[in-house]
C-alpha positions in Angstrom: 99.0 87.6 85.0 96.4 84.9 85.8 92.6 85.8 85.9 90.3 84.6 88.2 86.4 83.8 87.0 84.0 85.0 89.6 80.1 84.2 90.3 78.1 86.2 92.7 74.9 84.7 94.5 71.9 86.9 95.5 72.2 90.1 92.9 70.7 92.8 94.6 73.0 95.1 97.2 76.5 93.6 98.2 76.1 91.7 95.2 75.1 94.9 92.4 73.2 97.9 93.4 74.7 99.4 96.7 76.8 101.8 95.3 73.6 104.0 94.8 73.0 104.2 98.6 76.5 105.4 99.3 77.6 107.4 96.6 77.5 110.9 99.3 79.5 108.8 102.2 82.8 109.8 102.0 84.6 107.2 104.6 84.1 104.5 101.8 85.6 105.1 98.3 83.4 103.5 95.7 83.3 101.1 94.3 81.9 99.2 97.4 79.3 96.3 95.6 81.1 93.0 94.6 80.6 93.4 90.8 81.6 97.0 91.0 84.7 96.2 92.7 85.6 93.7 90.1 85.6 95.9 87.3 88.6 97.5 89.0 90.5 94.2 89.9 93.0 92.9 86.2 92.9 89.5 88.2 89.0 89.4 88.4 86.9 88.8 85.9 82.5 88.9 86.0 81.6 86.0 84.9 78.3 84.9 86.1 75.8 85.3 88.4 72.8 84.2 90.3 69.9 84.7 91.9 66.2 83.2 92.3 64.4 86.3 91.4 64.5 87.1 87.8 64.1 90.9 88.0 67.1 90.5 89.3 68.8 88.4 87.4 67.7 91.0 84.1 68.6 94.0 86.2 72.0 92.7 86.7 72.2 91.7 82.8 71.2 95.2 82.2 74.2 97.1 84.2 77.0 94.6 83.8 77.0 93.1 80.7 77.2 89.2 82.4 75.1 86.6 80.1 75.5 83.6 81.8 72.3 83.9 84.8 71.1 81.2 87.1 68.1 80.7 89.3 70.0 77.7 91.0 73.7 78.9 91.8 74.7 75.2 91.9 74.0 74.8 88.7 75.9 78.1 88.1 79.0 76.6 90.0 79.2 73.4 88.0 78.5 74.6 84.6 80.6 78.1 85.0 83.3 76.2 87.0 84.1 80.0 88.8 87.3 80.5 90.7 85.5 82.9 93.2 82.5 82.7 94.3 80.6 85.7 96.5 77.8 85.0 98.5 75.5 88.2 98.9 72.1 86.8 100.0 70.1 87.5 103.2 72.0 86.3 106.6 70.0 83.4 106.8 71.5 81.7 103.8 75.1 82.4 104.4 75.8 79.3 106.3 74.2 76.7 104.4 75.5 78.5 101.0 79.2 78.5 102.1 78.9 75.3 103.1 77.5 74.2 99.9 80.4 76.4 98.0 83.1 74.9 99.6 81.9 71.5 99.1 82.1 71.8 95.4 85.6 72.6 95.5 85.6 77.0 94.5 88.9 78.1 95.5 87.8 81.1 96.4 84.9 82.2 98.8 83.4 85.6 99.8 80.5 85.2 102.6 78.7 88.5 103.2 78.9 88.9 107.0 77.2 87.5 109.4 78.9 84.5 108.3 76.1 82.2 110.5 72.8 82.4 112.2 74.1 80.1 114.9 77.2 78.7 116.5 76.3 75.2 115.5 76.0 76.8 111.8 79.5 78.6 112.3 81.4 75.6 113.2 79.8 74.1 109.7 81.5 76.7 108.1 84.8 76.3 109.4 84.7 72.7 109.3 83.9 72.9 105.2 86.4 75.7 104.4 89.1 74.1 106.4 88.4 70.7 105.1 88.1 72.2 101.0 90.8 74.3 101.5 88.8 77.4 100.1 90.1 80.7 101.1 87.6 82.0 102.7 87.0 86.0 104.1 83.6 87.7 105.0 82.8 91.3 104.2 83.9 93.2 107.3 84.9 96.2 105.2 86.7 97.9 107.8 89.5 95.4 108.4 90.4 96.8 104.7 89.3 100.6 105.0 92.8 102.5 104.8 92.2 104.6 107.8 91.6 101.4 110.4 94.8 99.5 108.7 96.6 103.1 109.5 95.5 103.1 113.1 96.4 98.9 113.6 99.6 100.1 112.6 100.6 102.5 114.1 99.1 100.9 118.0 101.6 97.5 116.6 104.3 100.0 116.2 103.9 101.3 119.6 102.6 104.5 119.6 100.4 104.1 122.3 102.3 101.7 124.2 100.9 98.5 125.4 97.3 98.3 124.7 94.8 97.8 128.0 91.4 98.6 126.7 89.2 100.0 124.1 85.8 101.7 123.7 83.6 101.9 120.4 80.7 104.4 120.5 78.0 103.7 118.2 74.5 102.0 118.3 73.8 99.0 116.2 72.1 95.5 116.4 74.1 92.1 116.8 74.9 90.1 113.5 74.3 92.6 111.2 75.9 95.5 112.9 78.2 94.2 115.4 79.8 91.7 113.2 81.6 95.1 111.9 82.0 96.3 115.6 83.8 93.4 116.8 85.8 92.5 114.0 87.3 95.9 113.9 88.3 95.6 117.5 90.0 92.8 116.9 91.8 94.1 113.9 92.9 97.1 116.2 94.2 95.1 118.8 96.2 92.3 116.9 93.4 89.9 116.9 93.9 88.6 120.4 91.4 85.7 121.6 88.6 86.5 123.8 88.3 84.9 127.3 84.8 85.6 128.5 81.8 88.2 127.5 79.2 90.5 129.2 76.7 91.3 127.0 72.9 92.2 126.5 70.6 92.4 123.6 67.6 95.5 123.4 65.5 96.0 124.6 66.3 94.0 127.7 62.8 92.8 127.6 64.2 90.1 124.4 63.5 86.9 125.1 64.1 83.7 123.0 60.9 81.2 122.0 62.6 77.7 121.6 65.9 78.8 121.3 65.2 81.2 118.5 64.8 84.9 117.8 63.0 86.3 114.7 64.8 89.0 114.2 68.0 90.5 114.7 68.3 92.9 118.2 70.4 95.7 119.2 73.0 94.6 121.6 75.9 96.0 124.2 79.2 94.3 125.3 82.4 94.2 126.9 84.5 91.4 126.2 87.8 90.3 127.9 91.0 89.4 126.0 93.7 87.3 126.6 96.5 90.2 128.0 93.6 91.8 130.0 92.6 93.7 127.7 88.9 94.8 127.9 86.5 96.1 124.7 83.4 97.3 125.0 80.6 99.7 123.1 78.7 102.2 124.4 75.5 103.0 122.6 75.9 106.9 121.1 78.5 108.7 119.0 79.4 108.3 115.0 81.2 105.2 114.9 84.2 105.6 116.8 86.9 103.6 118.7 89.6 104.7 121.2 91.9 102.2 122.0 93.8 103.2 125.1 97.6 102.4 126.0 99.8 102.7 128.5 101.4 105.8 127.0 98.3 107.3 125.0 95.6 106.6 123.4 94.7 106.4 119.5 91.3 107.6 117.9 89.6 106.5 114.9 86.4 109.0 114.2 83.5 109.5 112.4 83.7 105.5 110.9 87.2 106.4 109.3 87.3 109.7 108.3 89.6 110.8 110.7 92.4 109.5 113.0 94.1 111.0 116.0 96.8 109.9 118.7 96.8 111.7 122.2 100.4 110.8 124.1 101.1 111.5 127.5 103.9 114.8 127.5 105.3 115.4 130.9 104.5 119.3 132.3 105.8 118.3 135.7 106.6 115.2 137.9 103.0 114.7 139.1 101.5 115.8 136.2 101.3 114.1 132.4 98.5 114.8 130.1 97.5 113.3 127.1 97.7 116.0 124.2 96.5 115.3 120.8 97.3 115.4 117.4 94.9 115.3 114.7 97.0 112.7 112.2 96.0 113.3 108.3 94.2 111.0 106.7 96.1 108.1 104.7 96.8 109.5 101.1 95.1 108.2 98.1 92.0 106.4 99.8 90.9 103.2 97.8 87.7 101.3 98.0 87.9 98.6 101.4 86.1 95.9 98.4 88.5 96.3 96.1 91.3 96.0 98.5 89.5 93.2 100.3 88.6 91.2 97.2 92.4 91.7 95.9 93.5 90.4 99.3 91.4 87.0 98.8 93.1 86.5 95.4 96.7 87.5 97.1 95.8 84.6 99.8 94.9 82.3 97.3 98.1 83.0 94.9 100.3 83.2 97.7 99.5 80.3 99.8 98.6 82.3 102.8 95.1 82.4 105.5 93.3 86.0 104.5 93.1 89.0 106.7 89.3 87.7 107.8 90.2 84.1 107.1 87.5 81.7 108.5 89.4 81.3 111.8 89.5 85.0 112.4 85.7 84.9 111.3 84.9 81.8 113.8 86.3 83.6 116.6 84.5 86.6 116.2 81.2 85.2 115.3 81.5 83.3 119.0 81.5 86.7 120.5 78.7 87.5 119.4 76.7 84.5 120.0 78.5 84.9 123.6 76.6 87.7 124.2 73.3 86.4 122.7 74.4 83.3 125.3 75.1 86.1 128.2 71.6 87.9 127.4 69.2 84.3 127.4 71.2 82.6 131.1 70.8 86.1 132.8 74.2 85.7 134.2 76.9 88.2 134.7 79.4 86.4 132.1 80.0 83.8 129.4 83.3 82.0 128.8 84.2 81.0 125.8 83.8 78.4 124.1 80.5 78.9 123.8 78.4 75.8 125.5 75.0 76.3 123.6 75.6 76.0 119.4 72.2 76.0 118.7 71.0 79.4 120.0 69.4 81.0 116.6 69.1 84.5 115.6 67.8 85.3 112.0 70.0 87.2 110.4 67.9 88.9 107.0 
């Protein structure tokens, strides 16, 4: 069995210390940090890191055992030579950083989500991975928790019939928090391309200076699919998503803990309702990094795109900027392709 040598960037929480915030939340089996989930991977090996604070560069020495630290990671990349290479900085430096990563040739490249500030930034992206031929995925940990690949499969199976729409209930902001929203509905239905998006960001009041917002603001959807199919969030519950069918309707609750189908059962000739079955959870849970980390290397050894390869990423990251896009024209709806590349939201 090959081993693969791989180099984070930015050593703080993707990259090291997370684990400590969610050691109580049980929808996400630790490990879930990058260099936690590579001491559980035979293929993966820690073999450098790097960051521009040196705190952080001793804390990590301190829990991991990894002697080879760099402030710059280029200098990391071409003295280490690493076969993976994670990038867990702040949003902002995603984009640039991938782009960089690609260009010096790492097979192998994890991008913390949001994968891009901008669309003008995104299409960088995809331009540099497609042109190094990097496997590329971003960390939308859901497309790899065991529940959501449970639920994908059984609405591809058919157990809800053809799917027509879906709702997810939670509240969260656009590139940090939505990136997870939309990328699990489009994991649940197949990953189906998008035709046009309503969307606002909040408070409604939001308005860009230059083309630019500071910060990163709540937002609400509903996005069309090819198929007619229609997604969109509603702003309460505990991370949920009900994907309804023409025979029933499948529900994924409390972000993954538990899963349920409703089907329609005939009681008469005018009557059919939809009666539910709580479905147990998915035997032997395993942390969504390890299995999303395995996946890359899997990609890269089999010669195959990754479950969130960069076109998958693209597409959904032009959702989001469609509903930035919706939010600044004041106008009902947004097809995509999205016209304006260079609307900016910092990501931190």
């Amino acid at each position: 069995m090959k081993t693969y040598r791989l180099a984070i960037v930015g050593l703080g929480r993707m990259g090291s210390t997370i684990d400590a915030e969610v050691v109580d939340y049980p929808a996400y089996p630790l490990p879930y940090s990058i260099a936690g989930a590579c001491q559980l991977i035979p293929r993966l090996q820690l073999a450098a890191g790097a960051d521009i604070l040196p705190e952080k560069r001793r804390a990590f020495q301190e829990k991991w055992g990894v002697a080879a630290l760099y402030e710059d990671y280029r200098e990391m990349i071409e003295r280490e030579r690493p076969d993976v290479v994670a990038i867990c900085t702040v949003g902002e430096h995603h984009a640039p950083m991938t782009v960089e990563v690609a260009s010096l040739g790492v097979p192998m490249i994890f991008c913390e989500k949001a994968m891009a500030c901008s669309m003008a930034e995104a299409d960088a992206v995809r331009d540099a991975v497609r042109k190094s031929g990097s496997k590329f995925l971003t960390g939308v940990l859901r497309r790899w928790q065991s529940t959501y690949q449970e639920a994908r499969q059984r609405i591809a199976a058919g157990d809800i019939g053809q799917p027509k729409a879906l709702v997810h209930f939670g509240r969260t902001n656009l590139l940090h928090g939505h990136s997870h929203t939309l990328d699990t509905v489009l994991l649940l239905l197949g990953d189906p391309r998008a035709l046009n998006v309503h969307g606002e960001l909040l408070p409604r009041e939001v308005r860009f200076e230059s083309g630019r917002l500071e910060r990163d603001p709540d937002a609400v959807f509903q996005v069309e699919f090819e198929g007619g199919i229609e997604a969109q969030t509603v702003r309460g519950g505990a991370w949920d998503f009900e994907v309804h069918g023409t025979e029933g309707v499948l529900k994924v609750a409390n972000d993954g803990l538990q899963i349920a189908l409703r089907k329609k059962t005939p009681v008469s000739k005018s009557f059919e309702p939809y009666l539910e079955t709580v479905l147990p959870p998915p035997a032997l849970p395993r942390s969504p990094t390890v299995t999303m980390l395995d996946d890359l290397v899997s990609a890269h050894e089999e010669g195959r795109p990754t479950r969130s390869d960069i076109e998958v990423t693209h597409h959904a990251t032009e959702i989001l900027f469609a509903i930035a896009e919706c939010h600044h024209l004041g106008v009902p709806r947004v097809a995509l392709p999205v016209q304006n590349r260079n609307l900016y939201i910092r990501h931190r």
